[in-house]
C-alpha positions in Angstrom: 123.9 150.8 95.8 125.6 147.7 94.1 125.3 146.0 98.0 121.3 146.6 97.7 121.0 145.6 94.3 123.0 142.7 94.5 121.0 141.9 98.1 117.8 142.1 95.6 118.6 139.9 93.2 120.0 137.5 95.5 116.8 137.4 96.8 114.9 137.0 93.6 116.7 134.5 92.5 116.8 132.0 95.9 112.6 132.6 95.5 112.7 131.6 92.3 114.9 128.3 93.1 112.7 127.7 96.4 109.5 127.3 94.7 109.8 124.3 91.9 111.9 122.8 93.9 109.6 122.0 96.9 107.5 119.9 93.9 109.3 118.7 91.6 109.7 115.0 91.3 107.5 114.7 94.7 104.5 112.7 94.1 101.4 114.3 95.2 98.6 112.9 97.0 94.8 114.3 96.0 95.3 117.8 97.9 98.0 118.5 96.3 100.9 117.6 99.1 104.1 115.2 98.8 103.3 111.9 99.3 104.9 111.6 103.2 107.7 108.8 103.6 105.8 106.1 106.1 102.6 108.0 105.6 99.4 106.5 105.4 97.4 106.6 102.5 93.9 105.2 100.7 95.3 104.4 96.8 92.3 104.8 94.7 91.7 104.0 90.9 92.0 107.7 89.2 88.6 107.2 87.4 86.0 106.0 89.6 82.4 104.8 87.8 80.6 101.9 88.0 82.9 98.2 86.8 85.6 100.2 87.8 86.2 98.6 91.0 87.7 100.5 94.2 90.6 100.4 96.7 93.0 97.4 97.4 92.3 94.7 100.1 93.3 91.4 100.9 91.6 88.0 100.2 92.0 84.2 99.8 92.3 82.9 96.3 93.2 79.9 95.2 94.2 77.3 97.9 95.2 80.0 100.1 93.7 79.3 103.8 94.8 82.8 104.8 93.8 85.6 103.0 96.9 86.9 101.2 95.9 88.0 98.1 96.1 91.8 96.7 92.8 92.4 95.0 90.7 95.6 94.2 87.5 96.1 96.0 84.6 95.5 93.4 82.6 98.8 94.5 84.2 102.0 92.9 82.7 104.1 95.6 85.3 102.0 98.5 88.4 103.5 99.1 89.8 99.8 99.9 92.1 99.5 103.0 94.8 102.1 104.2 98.4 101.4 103.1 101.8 102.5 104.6 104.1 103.8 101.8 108.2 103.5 103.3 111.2 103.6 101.7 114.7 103.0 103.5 115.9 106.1 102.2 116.1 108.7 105.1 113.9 111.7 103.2 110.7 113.2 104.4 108.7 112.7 100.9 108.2 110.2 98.4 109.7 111.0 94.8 108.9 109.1 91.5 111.4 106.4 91.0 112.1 105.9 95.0 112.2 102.0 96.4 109.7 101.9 98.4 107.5 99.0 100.4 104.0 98.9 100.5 101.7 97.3 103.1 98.4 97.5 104.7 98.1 99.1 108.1 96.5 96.3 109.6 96.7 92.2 108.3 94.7 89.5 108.8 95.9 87.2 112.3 96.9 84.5 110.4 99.6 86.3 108.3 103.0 87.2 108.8 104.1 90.3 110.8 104.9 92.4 109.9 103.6 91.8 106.3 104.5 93.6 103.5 103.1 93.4 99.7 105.7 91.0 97.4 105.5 89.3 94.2 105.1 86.0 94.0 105.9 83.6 90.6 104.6 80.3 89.4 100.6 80.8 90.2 99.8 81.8 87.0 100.6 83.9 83.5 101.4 87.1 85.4 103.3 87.3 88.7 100.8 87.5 91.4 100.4 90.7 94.1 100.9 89.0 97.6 101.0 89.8 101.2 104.1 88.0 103.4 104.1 84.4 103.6 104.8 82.7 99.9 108.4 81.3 99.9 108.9 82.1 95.9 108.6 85.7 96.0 110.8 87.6 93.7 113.8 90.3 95.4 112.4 94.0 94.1 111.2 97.0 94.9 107.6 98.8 94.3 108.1 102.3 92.8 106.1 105.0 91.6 105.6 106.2 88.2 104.0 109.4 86.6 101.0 107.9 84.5 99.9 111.6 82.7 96.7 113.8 83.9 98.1 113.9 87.7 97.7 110.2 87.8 100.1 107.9 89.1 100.8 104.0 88.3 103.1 101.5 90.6 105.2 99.7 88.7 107.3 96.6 90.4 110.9 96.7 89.7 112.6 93.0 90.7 116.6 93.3 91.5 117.0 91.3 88.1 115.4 91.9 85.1 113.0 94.8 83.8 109.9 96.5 85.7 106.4 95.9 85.2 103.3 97.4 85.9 101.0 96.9 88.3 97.5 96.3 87.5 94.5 94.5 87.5 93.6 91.1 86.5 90.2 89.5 84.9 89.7 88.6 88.9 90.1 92.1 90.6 93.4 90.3 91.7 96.5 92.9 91.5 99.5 91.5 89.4 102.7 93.0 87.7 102.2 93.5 83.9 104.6 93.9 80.9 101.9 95.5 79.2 101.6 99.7 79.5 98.2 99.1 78.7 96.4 97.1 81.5 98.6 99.3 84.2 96.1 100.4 86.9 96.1 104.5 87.1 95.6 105.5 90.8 95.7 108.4 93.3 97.1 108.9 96.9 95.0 109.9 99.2 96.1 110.7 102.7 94.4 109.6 106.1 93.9 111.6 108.5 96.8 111.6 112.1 92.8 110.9 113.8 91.4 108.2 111.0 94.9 106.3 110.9 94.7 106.0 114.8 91.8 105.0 114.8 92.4 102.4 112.0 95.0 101.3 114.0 93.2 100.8 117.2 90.7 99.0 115.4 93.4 96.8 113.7 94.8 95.6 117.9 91.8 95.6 119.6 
């Protein structure tokens, strides 16, 4: 009898440790599912209406002759392009907090490969969202941060000094923020195996 009760409760309370734990700390993409390690996802702003503005993509700003430049998509209906979310640790999801690299699944040809998003300092008041190729980029890590109402915000942590947020500028050009305020609140949501190889394709033909 103490065998069977003691069998029960051991069962009880393994069920009970099994089920928060395949969650907690994960970050969820919009079904509901840890964010994969080297998955590929659409990031999308959590509110979607019209001046909202969409996905990320790349363009040229400045004096750039290559288009290197993180920006948003202006339509809020655009999911942007797809991104690949890594992080060096060897773990099958993505928790809050984790080091991770960002970059889109394809690049334009005259960038660097492969090309990752980095922060760059000295073009402006905020440090600036880039794709490979600026020599003054700053040593960090991208990470992800709970923003409240199942929404999510990156935040870029440099390997001296404090993190910022990531957000948006007056320019729809992404850029790392002291301020909580102007931090962009997005979503995850994952591509298809069929869509990302067919992205891909696209991206070497």
């Amino acid at each position: 009898m103490k065998s069977t009760t003691f069998f029960s409760l051991f069962l009880l309370s393994a069920f009970a440790t099994y089920l928060p734990s395949t969650t907690v700390g994960f970050v969820l993409d919009t079904d509901g599912n840890p964010v994969v390690n080297g998955g590929v996802y659409h990031i999308t702003p959590t509110v979607r209406v019209i001046g909202n503005g969409g996905g990320p993509e790349f363009a040229a700003t400045g004096n750039e002759t290559c288009p290197l430049t993180v920006v948003q998509n202006p339509s809020p209906f655009s999911n942007g392009l797809p991104v690949r979310m890594s992080s060096p640790a060897r773990i099958p999801f993505i928790s809050e907090g984790l080091n991770l690299n960002i970059g889109f699944l394809f690049v334009p040809p005259c960038a660097s490969t492969p090309s990752i998003w980095t922060v760059v300092k000295g073009l402006g008041k905020r440090l600036s969202v880039k794709l490979t190729g600026y020599d003054n980029t700053i040593p960090g890590w991208f990470r992800i941060k709970t923003f409240g109402f199942g929404s999510y915000s990156l935040v870029f942590c440099p390997n001296r000094g404090t993190c910022g947020y990531v957000g948006i500028d007056n320019k729809r050009r992404f850029v790392v923020t002291k301020t909580e305020e102007r931090r962009l609140p997005i979503l995850f949501k994952r591509l298809s195996d069929a869509s990302t190889a067919t992205a891909t394709a696209t991206a070497t033909a």
